[in-house]
SEKOL-126917 format. One line per field, with one value per residue: x, y, z of N, C-alpha, C, CB in turn. Coordinates in Angstrom, 3 decimals, padded with zeros to 6 digits. Glycine has a CB too. Example, Ala and Ser with C-alpha at 12.3 -4.5 7.8 and 13.67 -1.06 7.14 Angstrom:
! SEKOL-126917
neast	(013.190 012.850)
nnorth	(-005.690 -002.250)
nup	(007.800 007.080)
caeast	(012.300 013.670)
canorth	(-004.500 -001.060)
caup	(007.800 007.140)
ceast	(013.200 012.900)
cnorth	(-003.300 000.030)
cup	(007.800 007.870)
cbeast	(011.308 014.084)
cbnorth	(-004.473 -000.598)
cbup	(009.046 005.725)
//
This chain:
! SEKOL-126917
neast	(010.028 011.599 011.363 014.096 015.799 016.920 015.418 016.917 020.594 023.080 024.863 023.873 022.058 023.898 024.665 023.120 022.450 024.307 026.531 029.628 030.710 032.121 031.588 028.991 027.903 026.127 024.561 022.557 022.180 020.198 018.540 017.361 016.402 014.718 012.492 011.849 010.036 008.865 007.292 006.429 004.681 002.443 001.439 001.241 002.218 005.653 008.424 011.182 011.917 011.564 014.616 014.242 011.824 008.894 006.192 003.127 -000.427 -003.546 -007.360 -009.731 -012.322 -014.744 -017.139 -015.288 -013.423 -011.353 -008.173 -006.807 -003.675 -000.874 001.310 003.679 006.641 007.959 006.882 005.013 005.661 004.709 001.311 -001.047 -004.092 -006.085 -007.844 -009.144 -009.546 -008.161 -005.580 -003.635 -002.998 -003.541 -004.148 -002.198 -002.108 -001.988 000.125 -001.258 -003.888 -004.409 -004.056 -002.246 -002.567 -002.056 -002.343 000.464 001.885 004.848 005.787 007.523 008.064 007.981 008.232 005.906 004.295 002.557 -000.419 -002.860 -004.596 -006.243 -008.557 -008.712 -010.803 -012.852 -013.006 -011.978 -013.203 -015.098 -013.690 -011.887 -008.087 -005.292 -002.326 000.078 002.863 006.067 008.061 008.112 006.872 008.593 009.519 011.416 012.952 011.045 011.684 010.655 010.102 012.573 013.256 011.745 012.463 015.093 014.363 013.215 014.157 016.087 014.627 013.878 016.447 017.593 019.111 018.086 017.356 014.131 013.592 012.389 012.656 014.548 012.871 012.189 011.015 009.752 006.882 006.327 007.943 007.116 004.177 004.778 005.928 005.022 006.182 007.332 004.771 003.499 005.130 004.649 001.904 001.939 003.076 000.994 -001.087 -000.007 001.051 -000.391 -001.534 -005.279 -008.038 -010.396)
nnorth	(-008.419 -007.073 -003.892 -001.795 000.202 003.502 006.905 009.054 009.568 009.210 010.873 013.231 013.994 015.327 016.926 018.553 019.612 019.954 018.779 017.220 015.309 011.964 009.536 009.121 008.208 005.627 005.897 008.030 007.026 004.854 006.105 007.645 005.408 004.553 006.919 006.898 004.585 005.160 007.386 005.791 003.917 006.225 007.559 005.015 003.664 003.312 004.604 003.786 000.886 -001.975 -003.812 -006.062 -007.369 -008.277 -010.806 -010.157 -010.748 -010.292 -009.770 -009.283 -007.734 -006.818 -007.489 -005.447 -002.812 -001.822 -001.941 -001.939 -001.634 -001.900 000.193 000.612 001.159 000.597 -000.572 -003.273 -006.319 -008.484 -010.105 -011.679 -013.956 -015.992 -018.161 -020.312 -020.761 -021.866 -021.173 -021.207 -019.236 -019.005 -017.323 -015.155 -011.887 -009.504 -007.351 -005.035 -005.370 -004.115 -000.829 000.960 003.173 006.106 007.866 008.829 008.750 008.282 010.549 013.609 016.564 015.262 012.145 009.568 006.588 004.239 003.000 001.522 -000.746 -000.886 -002.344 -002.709 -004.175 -005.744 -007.437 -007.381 -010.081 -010.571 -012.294 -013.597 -014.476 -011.889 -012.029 -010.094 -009.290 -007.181 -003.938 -002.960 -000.068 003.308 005.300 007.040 008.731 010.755 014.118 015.935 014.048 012.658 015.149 015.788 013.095 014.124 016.191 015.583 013.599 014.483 016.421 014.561 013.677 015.906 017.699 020.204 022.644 023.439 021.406 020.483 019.041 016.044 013.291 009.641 007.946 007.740 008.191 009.551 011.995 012.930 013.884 015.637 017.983 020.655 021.649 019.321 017.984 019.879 018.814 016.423 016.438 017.907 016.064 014.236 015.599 015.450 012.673 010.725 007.275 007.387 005.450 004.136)
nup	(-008.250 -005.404 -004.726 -003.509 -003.630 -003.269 -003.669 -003.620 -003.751 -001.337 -001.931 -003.761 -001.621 000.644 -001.155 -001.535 001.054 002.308 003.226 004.007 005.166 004.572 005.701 006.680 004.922 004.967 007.254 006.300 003.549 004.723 005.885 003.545 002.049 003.695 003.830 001.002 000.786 002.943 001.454 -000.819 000.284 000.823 -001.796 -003.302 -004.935 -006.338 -007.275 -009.101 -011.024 -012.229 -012.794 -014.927 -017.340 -015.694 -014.542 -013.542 -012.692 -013.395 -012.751 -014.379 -012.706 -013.769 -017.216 -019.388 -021.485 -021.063 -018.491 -015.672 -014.473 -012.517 -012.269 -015.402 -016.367 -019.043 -022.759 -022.402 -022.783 -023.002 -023.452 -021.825 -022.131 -019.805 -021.155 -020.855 -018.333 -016.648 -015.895 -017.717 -019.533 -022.350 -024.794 -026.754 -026.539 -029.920 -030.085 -031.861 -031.251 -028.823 -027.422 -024.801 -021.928 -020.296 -022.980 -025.103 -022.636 -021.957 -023.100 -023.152 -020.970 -018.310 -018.250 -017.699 -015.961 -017.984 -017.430 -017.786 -020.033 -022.957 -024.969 -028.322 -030.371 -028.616 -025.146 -021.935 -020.468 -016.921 -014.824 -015.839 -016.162 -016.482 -017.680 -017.626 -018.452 -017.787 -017.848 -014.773 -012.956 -012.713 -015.782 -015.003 -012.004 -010.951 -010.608 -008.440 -006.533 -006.048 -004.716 -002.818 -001.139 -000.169 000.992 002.940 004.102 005.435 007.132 008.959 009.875 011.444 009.922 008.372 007.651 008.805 010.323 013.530 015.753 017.448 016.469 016.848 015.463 012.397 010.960 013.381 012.672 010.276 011.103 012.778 011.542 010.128 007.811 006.172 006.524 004.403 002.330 001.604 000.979 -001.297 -002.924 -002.665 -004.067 -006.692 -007.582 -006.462 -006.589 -007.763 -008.562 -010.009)
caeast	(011.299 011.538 012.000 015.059 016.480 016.045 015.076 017.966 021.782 023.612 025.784 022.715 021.637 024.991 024.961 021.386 022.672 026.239 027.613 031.129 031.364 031.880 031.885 027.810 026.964 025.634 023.210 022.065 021.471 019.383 017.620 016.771 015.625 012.581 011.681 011.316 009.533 007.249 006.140 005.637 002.974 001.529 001.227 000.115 003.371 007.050 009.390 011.896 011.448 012.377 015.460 014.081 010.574 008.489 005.187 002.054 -001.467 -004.890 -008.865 -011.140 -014.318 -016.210 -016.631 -014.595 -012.789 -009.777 -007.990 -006.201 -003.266 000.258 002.333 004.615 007.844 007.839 006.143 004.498 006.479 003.485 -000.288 -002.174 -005.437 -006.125 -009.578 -009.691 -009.805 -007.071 -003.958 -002.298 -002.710 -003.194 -003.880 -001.324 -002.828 -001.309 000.426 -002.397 -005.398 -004.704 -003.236 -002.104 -003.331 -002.513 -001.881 001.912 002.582 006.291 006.488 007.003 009.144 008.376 007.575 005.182 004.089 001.482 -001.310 -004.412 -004.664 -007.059 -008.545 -009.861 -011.748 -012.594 -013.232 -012.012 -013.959 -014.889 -012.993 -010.759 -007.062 -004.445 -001.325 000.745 004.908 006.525 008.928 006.790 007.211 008.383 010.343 012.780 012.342 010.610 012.903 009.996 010.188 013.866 014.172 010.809 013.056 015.872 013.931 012.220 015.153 016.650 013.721 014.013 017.928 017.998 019.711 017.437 016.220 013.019 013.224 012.208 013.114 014.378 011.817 012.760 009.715 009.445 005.557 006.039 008.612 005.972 003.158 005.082 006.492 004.517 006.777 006.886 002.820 003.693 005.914 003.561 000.461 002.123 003.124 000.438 -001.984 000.821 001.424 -000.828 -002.675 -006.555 -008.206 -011.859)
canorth	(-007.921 -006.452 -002.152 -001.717 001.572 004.919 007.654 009.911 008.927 010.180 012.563 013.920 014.492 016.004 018.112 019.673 020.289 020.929 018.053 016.934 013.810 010.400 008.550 008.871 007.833 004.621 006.104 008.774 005.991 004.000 007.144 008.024 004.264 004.353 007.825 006.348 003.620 006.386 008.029 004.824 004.229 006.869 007.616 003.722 003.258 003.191 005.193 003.077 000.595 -003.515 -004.057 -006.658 -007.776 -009.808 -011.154 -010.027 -011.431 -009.710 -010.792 -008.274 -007.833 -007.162 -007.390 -004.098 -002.655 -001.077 -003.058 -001.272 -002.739 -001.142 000.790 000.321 001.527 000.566 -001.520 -004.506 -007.959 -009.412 -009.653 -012.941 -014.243 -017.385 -018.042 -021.508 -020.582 -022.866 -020.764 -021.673 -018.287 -019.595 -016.840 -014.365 -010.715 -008.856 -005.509 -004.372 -005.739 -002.895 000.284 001.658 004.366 007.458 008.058 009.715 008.897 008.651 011.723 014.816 016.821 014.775 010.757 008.668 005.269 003.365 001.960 000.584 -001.461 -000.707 -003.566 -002.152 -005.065 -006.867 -006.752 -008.224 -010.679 -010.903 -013.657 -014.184 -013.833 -011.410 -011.892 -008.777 -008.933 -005.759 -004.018 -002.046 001.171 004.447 005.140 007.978 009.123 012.028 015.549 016.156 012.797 012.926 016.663 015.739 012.747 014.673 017.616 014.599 012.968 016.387 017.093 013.241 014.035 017.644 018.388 021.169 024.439 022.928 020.026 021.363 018.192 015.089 012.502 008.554 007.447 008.012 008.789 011.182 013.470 013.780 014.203 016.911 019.186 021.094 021.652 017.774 017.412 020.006 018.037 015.043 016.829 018.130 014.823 013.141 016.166 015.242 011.241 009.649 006.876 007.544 004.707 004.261)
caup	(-007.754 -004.615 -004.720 -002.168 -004.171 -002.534 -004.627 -004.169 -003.765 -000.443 -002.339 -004.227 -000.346 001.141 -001.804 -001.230 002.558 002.420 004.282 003.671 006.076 003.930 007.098 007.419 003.949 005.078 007.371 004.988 002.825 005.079 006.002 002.474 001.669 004.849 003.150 -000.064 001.166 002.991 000.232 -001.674 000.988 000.806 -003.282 -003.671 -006.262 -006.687 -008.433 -009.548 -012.138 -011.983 -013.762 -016.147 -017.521 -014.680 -014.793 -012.831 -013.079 -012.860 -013.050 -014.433 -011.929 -014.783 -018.529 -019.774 -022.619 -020.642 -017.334 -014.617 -014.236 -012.193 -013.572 -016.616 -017.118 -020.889 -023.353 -022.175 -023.414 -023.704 -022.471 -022.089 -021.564 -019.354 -021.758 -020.483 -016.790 -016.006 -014.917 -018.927 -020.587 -023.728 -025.843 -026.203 -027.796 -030.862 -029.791 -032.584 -030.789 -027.748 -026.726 -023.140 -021.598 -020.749 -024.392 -024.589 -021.089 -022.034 -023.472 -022.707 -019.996 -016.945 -018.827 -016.899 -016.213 -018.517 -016.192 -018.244 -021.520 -023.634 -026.397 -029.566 -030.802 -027.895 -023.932 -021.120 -019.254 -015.681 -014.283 -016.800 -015.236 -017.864 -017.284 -018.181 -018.579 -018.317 -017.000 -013.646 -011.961 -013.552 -016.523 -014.627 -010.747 -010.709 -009.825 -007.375 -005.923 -005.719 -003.750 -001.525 -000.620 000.362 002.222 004.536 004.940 005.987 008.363 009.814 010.402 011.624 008.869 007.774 008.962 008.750 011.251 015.109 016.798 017.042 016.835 016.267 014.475 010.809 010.860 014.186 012.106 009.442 011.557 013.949 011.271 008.958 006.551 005.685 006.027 003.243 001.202 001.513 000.638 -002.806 -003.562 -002.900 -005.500 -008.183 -007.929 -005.691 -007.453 -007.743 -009.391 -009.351)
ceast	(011.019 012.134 012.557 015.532 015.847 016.052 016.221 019.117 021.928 024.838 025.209 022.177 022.587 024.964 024.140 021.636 023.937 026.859 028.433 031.526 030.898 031.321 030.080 027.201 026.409 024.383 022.572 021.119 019.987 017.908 016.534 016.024 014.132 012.245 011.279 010.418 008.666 006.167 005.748 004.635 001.997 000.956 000.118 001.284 004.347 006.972 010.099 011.511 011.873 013.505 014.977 012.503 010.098 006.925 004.148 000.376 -002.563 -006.489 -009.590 -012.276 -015.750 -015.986 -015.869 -013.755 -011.369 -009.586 -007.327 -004.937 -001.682 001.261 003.530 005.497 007.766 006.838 006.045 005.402 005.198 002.083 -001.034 -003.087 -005.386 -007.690 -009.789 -009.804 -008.989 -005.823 -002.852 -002.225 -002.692 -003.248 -002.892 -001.835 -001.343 -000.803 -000.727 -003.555 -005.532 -003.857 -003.068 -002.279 -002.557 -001.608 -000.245 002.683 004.037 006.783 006.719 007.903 009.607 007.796 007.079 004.886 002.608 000.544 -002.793 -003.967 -005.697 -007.301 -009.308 -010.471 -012.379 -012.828 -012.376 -012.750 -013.492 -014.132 -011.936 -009.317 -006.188 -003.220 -000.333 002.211 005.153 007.291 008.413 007.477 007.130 009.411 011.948 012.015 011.998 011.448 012.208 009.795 011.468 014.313 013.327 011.717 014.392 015.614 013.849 013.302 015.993 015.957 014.403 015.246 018.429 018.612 018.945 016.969 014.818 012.869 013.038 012.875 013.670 013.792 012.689 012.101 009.425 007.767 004.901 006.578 007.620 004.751 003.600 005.939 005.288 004.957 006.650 005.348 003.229 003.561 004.940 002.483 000.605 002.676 002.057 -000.952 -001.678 000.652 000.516 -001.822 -004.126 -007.705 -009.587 -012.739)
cnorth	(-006.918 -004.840 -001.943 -000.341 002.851 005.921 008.889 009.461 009.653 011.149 013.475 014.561 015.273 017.107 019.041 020.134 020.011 019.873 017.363 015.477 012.288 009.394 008.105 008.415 006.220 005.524 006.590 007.966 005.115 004.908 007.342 006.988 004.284 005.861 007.323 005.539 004.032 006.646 007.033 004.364 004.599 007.149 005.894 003.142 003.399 003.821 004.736 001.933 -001.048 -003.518 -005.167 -007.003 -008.613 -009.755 -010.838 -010.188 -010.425 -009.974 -009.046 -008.964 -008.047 -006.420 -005.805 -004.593 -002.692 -002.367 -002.026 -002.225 -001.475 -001.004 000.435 001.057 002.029 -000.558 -002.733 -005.964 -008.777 -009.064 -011.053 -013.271 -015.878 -017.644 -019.485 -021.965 -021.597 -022.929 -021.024 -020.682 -018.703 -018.535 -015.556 -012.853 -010.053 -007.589 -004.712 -004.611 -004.351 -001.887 000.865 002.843 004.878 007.320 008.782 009.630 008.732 009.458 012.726 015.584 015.664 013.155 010.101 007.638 004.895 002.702 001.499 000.457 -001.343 -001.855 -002.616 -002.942 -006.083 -006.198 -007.853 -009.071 -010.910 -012.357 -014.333 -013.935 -012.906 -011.627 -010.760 -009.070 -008.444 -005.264 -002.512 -001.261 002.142 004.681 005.944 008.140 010.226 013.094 015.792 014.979 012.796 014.003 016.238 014.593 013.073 015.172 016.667 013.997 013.750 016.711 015.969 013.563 015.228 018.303 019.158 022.592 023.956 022.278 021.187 020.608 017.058 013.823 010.818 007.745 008.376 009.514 009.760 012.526 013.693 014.419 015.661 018.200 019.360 021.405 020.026 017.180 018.594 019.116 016.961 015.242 017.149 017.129 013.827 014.305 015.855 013.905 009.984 008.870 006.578 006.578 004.275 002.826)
cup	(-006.644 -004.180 -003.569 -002.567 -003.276 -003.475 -005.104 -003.328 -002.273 -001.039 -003.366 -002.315 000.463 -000.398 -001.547 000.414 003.026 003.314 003.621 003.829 004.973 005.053 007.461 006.030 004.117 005.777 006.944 004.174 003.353 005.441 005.052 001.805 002.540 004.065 001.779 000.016 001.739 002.343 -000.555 -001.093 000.656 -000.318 -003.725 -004.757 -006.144 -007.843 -009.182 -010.458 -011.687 -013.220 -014.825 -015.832 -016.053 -015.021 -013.557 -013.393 -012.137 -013.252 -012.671 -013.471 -012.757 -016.095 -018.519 -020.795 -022.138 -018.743 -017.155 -014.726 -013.466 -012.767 -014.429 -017.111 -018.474 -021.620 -022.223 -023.313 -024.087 -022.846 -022.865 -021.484 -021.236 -019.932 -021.192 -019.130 -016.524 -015.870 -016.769 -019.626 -021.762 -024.931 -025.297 -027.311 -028.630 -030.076 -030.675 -032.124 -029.123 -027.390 -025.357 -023.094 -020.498 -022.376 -024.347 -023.470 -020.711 -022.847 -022.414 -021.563 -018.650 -017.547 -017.452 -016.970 -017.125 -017.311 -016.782 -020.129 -022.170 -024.744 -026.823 -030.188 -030.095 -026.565 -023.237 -020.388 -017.883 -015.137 -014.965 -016.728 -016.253 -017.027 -018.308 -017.779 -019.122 -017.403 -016.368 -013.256 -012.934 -014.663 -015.636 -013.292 -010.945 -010.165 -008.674 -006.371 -005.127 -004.647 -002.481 -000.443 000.221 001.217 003.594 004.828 006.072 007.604 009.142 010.655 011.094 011.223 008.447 008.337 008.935 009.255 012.344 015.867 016.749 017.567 016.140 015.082 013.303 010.770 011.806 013.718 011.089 010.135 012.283 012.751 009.925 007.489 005.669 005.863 004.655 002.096 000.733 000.519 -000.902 -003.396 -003.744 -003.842 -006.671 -008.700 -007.333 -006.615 -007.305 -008.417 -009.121 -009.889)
cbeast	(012.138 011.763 010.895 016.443 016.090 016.749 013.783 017.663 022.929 024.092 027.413 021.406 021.230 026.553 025.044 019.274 021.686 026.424 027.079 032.078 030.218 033.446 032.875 027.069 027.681 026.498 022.872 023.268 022.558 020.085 018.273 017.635 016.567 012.472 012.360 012.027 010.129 007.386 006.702 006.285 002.746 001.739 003.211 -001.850 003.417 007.677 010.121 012.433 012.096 011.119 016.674 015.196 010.560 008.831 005.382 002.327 -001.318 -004.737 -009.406 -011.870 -014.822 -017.866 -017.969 -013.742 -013.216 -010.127 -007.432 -007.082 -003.218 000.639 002.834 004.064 008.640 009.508 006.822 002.707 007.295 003.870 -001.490 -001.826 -006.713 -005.839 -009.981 -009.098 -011.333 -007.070 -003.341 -002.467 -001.650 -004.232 -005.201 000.442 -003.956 -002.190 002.306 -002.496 -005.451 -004.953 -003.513 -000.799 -004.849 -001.944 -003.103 001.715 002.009 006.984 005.820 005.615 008.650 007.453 008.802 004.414 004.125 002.198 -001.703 -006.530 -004.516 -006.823 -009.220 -009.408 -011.322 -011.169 -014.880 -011.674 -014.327 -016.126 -013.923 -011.012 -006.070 -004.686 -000.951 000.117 006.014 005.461 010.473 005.974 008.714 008.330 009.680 013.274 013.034 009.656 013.122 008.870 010.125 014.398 013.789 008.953 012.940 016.334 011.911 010.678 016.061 015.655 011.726 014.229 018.720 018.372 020.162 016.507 015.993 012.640 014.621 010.663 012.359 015.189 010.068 012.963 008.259 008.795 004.772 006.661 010.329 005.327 002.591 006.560 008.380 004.155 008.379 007.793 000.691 004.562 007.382 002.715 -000.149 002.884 003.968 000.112 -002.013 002.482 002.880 -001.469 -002.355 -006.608 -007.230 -012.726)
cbnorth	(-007.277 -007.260 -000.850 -003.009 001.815 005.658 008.145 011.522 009.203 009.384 012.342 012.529 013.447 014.821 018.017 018.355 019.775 023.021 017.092 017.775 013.608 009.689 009.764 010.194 008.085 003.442 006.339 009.144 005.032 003.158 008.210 008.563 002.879 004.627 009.099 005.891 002.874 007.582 009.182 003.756 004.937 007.677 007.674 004.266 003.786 001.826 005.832 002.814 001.471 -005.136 -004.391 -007.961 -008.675 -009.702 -012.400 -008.819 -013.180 -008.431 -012.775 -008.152 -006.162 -006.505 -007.604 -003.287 -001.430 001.741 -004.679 -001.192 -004.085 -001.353 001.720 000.111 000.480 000.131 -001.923 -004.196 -009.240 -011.311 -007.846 -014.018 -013.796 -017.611 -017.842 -022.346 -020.706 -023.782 -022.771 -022.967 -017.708 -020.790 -016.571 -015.135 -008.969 -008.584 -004.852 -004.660 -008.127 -003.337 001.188 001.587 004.128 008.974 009.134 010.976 007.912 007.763 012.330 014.505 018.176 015.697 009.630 008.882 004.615 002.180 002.994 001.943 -002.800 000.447 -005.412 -001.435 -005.567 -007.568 -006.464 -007.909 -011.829 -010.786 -014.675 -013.796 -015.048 -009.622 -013.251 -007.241 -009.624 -004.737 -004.303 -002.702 001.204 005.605 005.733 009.650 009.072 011.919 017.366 016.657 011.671 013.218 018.906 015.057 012.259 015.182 018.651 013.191 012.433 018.046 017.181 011.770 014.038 018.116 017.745 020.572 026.809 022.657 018.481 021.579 017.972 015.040 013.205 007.757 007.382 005.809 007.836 011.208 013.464 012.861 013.049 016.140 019.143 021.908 022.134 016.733 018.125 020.341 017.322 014.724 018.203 019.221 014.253 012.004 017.523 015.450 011.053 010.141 005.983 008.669 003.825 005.905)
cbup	(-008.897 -004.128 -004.851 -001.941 -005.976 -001.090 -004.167 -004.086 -005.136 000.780 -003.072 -005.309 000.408 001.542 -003.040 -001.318 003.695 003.542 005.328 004.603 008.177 003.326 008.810 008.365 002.543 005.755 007.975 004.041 002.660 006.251 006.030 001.705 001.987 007.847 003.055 -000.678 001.680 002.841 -000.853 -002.122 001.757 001.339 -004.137 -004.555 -007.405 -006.767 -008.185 -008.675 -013.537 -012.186 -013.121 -016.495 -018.914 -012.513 -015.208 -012.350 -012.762 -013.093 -011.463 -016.220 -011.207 -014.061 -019.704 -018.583 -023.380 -020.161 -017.315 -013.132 -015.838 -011.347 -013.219 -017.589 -017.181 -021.604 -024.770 -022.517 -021.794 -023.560 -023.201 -022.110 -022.709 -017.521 -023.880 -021.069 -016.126 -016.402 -012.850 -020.029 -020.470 -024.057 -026.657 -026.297 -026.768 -032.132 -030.525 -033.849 -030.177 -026.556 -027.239 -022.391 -021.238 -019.450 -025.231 -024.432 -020.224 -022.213 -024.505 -022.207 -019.373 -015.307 -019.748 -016.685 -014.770 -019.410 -014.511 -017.842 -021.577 -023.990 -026.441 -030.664 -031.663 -028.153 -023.422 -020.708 -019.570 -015.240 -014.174 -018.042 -014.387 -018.654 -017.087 -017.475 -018.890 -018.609 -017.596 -012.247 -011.120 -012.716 -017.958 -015.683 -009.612 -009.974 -010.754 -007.790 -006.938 -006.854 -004.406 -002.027 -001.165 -000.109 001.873 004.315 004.042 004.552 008.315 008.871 009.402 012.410 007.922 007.405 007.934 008.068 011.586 015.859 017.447 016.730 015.983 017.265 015.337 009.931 010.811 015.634 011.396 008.414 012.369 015.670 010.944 009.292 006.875 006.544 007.694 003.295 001.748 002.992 001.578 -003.166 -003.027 -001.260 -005.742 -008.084 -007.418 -004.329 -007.885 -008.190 -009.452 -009.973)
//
């Protein structure tokens, strides 16, 4: 499913900078969608979530316990192994044969996405494709996701005390204001994904 959502509404954005005018909530909008779409760049992930289960397929490099796999909303639907190398998934694992990792990662003040599977009796093999259905991204948008999107949209628009100029290109208003290499920089210590 293709992530079109922007991270924060245009009357979440007129509220954070006082503007009144209905008349511009389209561009607002469109504004606040290429910033979202920015920072998903730059992080390596999406905020937003797919409205229903979908299926994505991945091939361990090499034997392992745990798989990488992008991020997870919520439970996993399912998890299967193509053991007969021929695209049919045939076996399909127990929810008891593995656990996801980070442990808790939907607890807690700020809940996060699931991103590796762990088998407890068992490994993955190299070459062996998994197919994982689940429903991807993040459980909630982040509050810091949400305001950074605003501020930059802010700068982009000269809506802010913080913009200097106006530039047309996305990646010249970040580059030319410091305040938004800011914003960037503390988003990308918090969320950016690091995966080794």
């Amino acid at each position: 499913m293709t992530v079109i959502a922007a991270y924060a509404t245009a009357e979440q954005y007129k509220s954070a900078t006082g503007i009144t005018d209905i008349e511009r909530d389209e561009e607002i909008l469109i504004d606040l969608i290429a910033i979202s779409r920015y920072i998903d760049g730059r992080l390596g992930r999406f905020f937003s979530k797919d409205a229903e289960p979908v299926s994505r397929i991945y091939m361990p490099e090499e034997n392992a316990a745990s798989l990488w796999v992008d991020d997870m909303a919520a439970l996993p639907v399912s998890v299967k192994l193509d053991t007969g190398r021929n695209r049919q998934f045939e076996k399909t694992l127990d929810p008891a044969d593995y656990e996801l990792l980070p442990l808790n990662a939907d607890k807690g003040p700020e809940p996060g996405p699931f991103y590796q599977i762990q088998l407890l009796n068992s490994i993955f093999y190299a070459g062996v494709r998994v197919e994982v259905t689940a429903q991807f991204g993040w459980p909630e948008i982040p509050l810091a996701v949400q305001r950074a999107t605003i501020h930059l949209t802010a700068i982009l628009r000269l809506e802010s005390p913080r913009a200097t100029r106006r530039i047309s290109e996305l990646s010249e208003v970040i580059e030319t204001s410091r305040d938004a290499q800011f914003i960037v920089k503390q988003l990308i210590e918090q969320y950016k994904v690091w995966r080794v």
